[in-house]
Structures are given as C-alpha cells and as structure tokens.
TILUM-598031 format. One record per atom (N, C-alpha, C, O): residue in three letters; atom name; x, y, z. Coordinates in pm, whole numbers. Example, Ala and Ser with C-alpha at 12.3 -4.5 7.8 and 13.67 -1.06 7.14 Angstrom:
R res atom      X      Y      Z
R ALA    N   1319   -569    780
R ALA   CA   1230   -450    780
R ALA    C   1320   -330    780
R ALA    O   1424   -332    846
R SER    N   1285   -225    708
R SER   CA   1367   -106    714
R SER    C   1290      3    787
R SER    O   1341    114    804
! end
This chain:
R res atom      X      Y      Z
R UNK    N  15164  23610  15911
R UNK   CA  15233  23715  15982
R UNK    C  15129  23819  16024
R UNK    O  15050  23873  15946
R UNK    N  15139  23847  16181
R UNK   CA  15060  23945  16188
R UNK    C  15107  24070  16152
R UNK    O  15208  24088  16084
R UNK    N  15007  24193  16215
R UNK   CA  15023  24317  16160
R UNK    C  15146  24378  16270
R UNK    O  15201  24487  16260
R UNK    N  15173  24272  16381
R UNK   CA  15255  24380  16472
R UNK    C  15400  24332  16433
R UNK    O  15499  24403  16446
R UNK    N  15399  24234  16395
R UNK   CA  15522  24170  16288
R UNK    C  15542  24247  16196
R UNK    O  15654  24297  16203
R UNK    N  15481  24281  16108
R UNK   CA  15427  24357  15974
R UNK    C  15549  24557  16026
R UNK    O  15643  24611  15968
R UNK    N  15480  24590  16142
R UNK   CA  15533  24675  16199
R UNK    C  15694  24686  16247
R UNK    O  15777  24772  16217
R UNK    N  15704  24591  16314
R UNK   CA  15811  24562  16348
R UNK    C  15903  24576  16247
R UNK    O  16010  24627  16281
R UNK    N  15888  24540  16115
R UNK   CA  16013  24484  16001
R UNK    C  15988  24635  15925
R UNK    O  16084  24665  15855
R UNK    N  15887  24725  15925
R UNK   CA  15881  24824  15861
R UNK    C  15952  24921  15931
R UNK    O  16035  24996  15878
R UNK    N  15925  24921  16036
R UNK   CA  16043  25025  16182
R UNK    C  16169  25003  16158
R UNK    O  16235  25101  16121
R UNK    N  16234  24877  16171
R UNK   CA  16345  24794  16159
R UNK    C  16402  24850  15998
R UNK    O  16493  24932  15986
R UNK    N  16348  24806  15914
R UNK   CA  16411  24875  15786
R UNK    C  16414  25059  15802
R UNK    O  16510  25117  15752
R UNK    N  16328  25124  15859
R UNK   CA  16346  25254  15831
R UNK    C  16467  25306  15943
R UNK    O  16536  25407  15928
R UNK    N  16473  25218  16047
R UNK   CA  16616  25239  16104
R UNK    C  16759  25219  16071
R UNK    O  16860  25280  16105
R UNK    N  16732  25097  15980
R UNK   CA  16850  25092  15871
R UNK    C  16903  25226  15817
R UNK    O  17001  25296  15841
R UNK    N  16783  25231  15726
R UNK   CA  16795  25335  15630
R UNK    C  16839  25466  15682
R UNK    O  16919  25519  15604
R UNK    N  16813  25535  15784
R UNK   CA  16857  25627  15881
R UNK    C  16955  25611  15910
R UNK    O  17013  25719  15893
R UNK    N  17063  25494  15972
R UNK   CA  17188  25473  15979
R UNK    C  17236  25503  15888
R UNK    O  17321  25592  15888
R UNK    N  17196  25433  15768
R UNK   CA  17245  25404  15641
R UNK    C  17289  25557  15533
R UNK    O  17378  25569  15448
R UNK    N  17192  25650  15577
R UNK   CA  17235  25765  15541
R UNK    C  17310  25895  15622
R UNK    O  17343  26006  15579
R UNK    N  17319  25848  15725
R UNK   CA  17396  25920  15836
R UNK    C  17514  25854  15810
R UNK    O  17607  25931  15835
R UNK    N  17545  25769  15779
R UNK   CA  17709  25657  15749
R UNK    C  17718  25740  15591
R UNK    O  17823  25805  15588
R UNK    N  17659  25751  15492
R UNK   CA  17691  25819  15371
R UNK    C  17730  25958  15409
R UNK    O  17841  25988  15365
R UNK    N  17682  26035  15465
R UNK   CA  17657  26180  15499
R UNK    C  17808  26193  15586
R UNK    O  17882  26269  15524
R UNK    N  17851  26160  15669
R UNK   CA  17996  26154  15716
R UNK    C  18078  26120  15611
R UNK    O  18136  26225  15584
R UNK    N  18104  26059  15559
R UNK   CA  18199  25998  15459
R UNK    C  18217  26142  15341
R UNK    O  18316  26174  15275
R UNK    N  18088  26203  15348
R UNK   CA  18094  26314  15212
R UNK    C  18214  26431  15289
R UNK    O  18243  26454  15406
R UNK    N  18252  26478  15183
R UNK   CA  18335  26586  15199
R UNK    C  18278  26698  15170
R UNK    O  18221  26724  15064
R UNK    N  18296  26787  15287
R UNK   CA  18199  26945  15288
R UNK    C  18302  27049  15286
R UNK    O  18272  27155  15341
R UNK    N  18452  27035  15218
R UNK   CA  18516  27112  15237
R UNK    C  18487  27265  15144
R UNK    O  18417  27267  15043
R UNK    N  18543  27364  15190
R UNK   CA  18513  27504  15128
R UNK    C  18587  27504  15011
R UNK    O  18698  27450  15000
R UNK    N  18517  27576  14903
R UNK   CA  18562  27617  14801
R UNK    C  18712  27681  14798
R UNK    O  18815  27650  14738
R UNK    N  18679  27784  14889
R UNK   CA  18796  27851  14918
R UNK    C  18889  27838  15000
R UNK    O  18885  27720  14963
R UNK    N  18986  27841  15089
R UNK   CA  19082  27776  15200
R UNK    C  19069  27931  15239
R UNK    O  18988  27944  15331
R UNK    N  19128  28061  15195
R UNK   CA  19099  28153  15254
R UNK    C  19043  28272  15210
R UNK    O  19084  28385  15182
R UNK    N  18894  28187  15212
R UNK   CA  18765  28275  15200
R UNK    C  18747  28351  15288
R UNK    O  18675  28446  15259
R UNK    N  18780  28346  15377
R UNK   CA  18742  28524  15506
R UNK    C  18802  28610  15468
R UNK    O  18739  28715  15476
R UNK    N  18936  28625  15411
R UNK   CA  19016  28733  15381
R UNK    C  18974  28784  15222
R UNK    O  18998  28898  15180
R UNK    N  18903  28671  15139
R UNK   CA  18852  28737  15053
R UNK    C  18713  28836  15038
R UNK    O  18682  28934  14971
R UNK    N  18643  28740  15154
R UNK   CA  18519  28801  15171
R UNK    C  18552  28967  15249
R UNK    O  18491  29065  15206
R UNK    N  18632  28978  15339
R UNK   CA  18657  29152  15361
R UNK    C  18721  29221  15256
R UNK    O  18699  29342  15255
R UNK    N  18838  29150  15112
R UNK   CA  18855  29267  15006
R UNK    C  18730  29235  14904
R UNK    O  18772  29224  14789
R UNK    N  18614  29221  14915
R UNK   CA  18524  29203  14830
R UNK    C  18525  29321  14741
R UNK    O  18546  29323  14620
R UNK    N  18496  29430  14832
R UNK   CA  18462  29559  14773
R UNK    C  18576  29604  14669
R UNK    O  18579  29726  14650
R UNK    N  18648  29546  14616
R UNK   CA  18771  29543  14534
R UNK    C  18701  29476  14410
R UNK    O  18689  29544  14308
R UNK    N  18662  29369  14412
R UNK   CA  18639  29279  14366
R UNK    C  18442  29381  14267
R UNK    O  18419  29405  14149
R UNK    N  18398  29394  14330
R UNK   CA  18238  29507  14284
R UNK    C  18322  29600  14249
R UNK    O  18293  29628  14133
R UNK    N  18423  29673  14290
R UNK   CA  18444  29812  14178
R UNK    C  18515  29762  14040
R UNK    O  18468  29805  13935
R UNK    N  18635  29665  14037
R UNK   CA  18647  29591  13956
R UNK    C  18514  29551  13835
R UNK    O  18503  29598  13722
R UNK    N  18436  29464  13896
R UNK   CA  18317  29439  13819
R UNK    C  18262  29557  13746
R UNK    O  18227  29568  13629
R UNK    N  18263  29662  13864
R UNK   CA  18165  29771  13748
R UNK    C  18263  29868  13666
R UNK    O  18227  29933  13568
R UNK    N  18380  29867  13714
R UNK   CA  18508  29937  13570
R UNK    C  18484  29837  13481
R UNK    O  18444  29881  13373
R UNK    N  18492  29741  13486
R UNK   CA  18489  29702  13345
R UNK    C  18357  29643  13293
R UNK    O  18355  29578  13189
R UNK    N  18254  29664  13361
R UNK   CA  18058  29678  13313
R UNK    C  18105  29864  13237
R UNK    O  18011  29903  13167
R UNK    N  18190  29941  13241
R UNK   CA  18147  30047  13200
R UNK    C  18213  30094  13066
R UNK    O  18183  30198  13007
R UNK    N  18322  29987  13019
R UNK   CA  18379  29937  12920
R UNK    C  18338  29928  12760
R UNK    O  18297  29814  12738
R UNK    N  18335  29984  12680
R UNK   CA  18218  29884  12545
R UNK    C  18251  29767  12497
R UNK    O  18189  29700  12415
R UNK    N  18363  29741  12558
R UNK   CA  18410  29560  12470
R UNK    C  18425  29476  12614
R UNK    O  18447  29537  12719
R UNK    N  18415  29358  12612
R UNK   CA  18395  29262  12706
R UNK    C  18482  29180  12664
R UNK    O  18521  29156  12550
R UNK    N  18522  29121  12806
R UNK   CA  18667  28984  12786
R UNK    C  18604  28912  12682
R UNK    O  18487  28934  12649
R UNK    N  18694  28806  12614
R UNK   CA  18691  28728  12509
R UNK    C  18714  28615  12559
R UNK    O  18836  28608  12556
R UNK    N  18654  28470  12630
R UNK   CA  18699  28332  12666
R UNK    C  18725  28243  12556
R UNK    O  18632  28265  12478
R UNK    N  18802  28152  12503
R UNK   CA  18736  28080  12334
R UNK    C  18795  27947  12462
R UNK    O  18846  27962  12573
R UNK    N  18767  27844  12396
R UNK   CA  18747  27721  12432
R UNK    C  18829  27635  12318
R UNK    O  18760  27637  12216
R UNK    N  18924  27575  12302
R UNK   CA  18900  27489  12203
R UNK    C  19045  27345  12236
R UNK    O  19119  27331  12333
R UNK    N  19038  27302  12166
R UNK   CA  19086  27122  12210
R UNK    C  19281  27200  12309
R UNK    O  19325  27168  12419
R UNK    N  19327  27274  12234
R UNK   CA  19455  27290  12231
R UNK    C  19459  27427  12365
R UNK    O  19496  27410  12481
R UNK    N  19423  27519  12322
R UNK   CA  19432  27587  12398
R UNK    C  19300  27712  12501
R UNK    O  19191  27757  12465
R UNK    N  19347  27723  12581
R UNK   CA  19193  27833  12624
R UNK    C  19288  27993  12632
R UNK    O  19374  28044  12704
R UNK    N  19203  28028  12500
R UNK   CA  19271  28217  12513
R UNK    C  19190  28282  12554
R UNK    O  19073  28253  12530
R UNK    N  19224  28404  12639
R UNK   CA  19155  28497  12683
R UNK    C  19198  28611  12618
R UNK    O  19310  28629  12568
R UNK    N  19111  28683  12621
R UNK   CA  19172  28849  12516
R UNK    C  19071  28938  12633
R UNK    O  18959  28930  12683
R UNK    N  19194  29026  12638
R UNK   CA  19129  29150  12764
R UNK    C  19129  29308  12691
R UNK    O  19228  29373  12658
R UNK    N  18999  29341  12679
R UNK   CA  18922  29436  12577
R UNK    C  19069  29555  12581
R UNK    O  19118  29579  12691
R UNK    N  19123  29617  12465
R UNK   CA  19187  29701  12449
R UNK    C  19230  29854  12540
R UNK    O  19334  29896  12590
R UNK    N  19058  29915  12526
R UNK   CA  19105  30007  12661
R UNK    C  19112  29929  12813
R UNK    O  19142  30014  12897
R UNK    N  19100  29839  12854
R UNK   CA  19102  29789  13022
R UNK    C  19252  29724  12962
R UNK    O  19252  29603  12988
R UNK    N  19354  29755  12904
R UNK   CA  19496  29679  12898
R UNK    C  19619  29779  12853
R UNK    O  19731  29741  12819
R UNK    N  19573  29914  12861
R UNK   CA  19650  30055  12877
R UNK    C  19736  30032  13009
R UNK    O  19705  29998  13123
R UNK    N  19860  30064  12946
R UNK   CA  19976  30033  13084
R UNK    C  19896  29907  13183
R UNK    O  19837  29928  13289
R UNK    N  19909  29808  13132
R UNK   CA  19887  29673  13196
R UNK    C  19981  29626  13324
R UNK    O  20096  29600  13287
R UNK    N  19963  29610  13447
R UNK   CA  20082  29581  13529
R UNK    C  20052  29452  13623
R UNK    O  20135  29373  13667
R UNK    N  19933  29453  13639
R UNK   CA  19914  29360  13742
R UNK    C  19803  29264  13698
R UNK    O  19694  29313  13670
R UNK    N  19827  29096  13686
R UNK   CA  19709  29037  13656
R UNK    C  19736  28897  13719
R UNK    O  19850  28860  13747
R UNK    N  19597  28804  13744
R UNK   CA  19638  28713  13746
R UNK    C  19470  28587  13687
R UNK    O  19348  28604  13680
R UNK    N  19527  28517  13670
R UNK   CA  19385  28450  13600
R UNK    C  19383  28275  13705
R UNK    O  19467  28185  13704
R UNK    N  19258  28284  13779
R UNK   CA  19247  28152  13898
R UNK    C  19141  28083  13830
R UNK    O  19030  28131  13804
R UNK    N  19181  27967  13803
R UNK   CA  19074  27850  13760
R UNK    C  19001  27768  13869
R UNK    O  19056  27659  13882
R UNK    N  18911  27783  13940
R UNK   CA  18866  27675  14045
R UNK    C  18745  27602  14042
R UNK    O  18634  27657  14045
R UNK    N  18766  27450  14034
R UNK   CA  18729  27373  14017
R UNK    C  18678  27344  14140
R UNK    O  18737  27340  14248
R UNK    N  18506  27317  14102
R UNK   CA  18469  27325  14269
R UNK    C  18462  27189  14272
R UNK    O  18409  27137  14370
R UNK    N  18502  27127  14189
R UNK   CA  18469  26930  14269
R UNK    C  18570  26880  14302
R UNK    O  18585  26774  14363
R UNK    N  18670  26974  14253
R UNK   CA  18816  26883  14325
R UNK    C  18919  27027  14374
R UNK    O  18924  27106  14280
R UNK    N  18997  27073  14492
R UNK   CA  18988  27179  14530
R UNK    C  19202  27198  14460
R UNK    O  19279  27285  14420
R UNK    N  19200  27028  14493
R UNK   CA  19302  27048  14424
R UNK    C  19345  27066  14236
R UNK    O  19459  27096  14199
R UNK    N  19273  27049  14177
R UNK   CA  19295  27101  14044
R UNK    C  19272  27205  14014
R UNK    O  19257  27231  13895
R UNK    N  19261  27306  14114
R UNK   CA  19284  27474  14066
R UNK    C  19392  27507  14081
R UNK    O  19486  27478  14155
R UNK    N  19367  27585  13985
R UNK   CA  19492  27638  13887
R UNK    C  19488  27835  13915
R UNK    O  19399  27916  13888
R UNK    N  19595  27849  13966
R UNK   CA  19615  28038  13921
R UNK    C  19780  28035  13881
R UNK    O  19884  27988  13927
R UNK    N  19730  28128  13752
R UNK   CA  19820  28167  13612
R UNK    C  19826  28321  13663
R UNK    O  19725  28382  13698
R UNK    N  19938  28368  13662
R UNK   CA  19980  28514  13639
R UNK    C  19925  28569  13471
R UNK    O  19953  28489  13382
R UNK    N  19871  28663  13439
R UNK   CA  19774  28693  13353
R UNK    C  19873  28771  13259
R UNK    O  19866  28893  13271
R UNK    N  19966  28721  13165
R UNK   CA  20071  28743  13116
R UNK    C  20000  28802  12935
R UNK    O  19947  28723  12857
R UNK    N  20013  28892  12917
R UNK   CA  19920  28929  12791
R UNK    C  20048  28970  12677
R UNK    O  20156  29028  12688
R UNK    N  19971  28905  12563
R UNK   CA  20092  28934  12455
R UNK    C  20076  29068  12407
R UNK    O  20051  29151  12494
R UNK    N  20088  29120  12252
R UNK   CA  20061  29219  12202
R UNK    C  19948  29243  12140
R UNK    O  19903  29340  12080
R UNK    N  19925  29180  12155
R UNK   CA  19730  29172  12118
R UNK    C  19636  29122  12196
R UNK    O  19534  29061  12162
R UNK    N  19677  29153  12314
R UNK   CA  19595  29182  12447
R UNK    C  19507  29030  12475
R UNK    O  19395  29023  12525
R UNK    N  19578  28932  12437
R UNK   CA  19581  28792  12447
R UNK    C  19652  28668  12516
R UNK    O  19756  28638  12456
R UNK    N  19636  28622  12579
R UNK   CA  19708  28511  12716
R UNK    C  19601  28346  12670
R UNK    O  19483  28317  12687
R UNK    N  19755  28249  12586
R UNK   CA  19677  28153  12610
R UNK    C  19766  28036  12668
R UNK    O  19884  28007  12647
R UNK    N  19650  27967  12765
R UNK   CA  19685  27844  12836
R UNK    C  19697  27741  12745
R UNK    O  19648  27762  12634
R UNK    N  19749  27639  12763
R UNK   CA  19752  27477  12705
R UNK    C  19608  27386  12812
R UNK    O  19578  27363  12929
R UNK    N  19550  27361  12654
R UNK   CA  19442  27275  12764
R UNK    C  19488  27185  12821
R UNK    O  19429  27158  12925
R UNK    N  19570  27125  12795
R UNK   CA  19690  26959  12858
R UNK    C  19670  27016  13074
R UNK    O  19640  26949  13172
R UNK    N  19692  27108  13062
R UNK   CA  19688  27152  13200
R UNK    C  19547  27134  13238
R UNK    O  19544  27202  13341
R UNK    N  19444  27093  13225
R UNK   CA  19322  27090  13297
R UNK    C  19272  26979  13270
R UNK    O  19326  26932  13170
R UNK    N  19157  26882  13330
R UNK   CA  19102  26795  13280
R UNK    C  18973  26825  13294
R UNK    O  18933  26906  13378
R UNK    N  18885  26753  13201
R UNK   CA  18783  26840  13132
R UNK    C  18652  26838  13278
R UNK    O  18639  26760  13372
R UNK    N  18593  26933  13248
R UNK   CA  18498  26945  13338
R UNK    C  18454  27124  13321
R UNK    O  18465  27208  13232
R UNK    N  18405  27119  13450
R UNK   CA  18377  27285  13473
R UNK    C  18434  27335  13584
R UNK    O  18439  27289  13697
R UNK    N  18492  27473  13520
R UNK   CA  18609  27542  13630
R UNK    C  18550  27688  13626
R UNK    O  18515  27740  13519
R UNK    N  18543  27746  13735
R UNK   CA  18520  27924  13741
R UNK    C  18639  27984  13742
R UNK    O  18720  27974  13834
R UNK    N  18653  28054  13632
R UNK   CA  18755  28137  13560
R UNK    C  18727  28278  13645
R UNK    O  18615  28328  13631
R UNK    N  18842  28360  13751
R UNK   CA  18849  28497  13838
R UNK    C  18951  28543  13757
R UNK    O  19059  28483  13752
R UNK    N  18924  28671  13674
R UNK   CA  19047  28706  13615
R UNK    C  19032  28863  13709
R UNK    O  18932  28926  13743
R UNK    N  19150  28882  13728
R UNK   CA  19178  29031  13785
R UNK    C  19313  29127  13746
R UNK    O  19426  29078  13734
R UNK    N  19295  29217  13734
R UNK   CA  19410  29319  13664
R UNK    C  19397  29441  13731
R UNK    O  19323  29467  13826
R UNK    N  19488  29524  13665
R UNK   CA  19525  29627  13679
R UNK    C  19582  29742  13571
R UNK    O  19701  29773  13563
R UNK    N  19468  29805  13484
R UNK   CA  19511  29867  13427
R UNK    C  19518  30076  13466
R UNK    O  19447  30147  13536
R UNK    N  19611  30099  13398
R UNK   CA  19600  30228  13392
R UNK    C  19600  30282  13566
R UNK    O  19553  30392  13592
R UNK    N  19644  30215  13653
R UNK   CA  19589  30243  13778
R UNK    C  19415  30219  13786
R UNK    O  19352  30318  13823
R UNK    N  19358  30130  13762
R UNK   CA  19211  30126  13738
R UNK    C  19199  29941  13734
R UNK    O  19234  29859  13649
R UNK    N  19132  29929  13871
R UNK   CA  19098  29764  13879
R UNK    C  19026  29702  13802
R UNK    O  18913  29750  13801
R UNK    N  19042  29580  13707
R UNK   CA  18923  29490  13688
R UNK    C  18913  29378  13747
R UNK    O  18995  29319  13817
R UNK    N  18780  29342  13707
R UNK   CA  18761  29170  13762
R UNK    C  18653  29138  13673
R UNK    O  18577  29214  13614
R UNK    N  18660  28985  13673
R UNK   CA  18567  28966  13556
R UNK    C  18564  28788  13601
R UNK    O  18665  28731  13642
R UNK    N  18438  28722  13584
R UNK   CA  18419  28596  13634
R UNK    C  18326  28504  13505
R UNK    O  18238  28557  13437
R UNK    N  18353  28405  13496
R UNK   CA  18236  28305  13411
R UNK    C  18269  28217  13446
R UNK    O  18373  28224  13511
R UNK    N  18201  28068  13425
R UNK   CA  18227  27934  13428
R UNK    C  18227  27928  13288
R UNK    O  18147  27969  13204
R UNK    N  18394  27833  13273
R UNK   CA  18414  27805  13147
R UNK    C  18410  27635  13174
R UNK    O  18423  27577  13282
R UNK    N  18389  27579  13044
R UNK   CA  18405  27415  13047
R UNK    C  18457  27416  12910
R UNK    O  18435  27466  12800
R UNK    N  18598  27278  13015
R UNK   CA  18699  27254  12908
R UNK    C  18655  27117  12900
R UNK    O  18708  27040  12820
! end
C-alpha cells in the first residue's frame, strides 16, 4: 500500500469521526436548568439581599441527610413571625424530578421531607422565606 492510500484511509476515518460526533452532539439535550430563568434572573436582587440577611445571622440553616428523611431547621431568629416559604429541589440531570415543597416549619423551626420522594443523586436545595417582614434565601447542593 502506498502512502497516498495510506492518506486516503486516514482522511476517510477522520471524516467518520467528525460525522460521528456531530450525530452524538444533536442527539444530546441542552435544555435549561430553569424553564423560567429570565424572570428569575431580573428578581435576582431579592434573591443577594436574602443571602446577606441571613450571612448577618449567628446560626446558619441546618440540612441533615439521612435514609428516611431530609430535615431542614431554619436558625431561630430568621423564623420570628414566619409567613412565607418555600423549599425547590432541582435536579440538574433530569429537569423533571424537581421538586418545590411549600416550607411548612413545625415548632422547632424544623420541616422534614420523606426521602421516598427523591431518587438518589445530587439536587440544589433554594430555600426562601419570609420572616419578620425580612427576606431569606439560602442555597447548597445536597445528595440524597
């Protein structure tokens, strides 16, 4: 075999391969995290004063993890006249297994889910409230 043969089959495979990943690359799904992320991205600034009321706090949310249930505990002073909450689980690999829970707190400033509702992986936990007339927000990736 010559070398222009030699050429030929090396061109020929790297054109494959170029198809071959342009045919993968369509097939992937590039959908958004969010469905309506523009309207979140203009109340952002809700979302940063939130963050820093409760950065100015001395106790910090509580996440626990465990087989049965996932409790959250929301620090004592940020749960003074409590009125408005809600807690969004989103799962960025599947858009449909997010989950938002109304942020329902008992008497010890505690809300827990049933893990049976999630399947295991990693989900970004948006919790947001309303205490005292005074916004929070508070974010982590939890894995159940």
């Amino acid at each position: 075999m010559n070398w222009g043969h030699k050429l030929f089959i090396g061109f020929s495979m790297f054109v494959i391969f170029v198809i071959g990943m342009v045919y993968v690359a369509m097939k992937e799904d590039v959908g958004v995290l969010d469905k309506d992320y523009y309207a979140r991205e203009l109340a952002y600034q809700s979302v940063i004063d939130g963050k820093n009321n409760l950065n100015k706090l001395s106790e910090s949310v509580v996440i626990d993890v465990n087989d049965t249930f996932i409790t959250i505990h929301i620090p004592d002073s940020a749960s003074v006249q409590f009125t408005d909450g809600k807690a969004r689980f989103i799962r960025s690999a599947d858009a449909s297994k997010d989950l938002e829970l109304p942020l329902i707190l008992d008497a010890n400033q505690t809300m827990q889910i049933p893990a049976n509702k999630f399947i295991d992986g990693v989900y970004r936990l948006h919790l947001s409230w309303k205490s005292n007339q005074v916004n929070y927000y508070y974010e982590r990736d939890v894995y159940i």
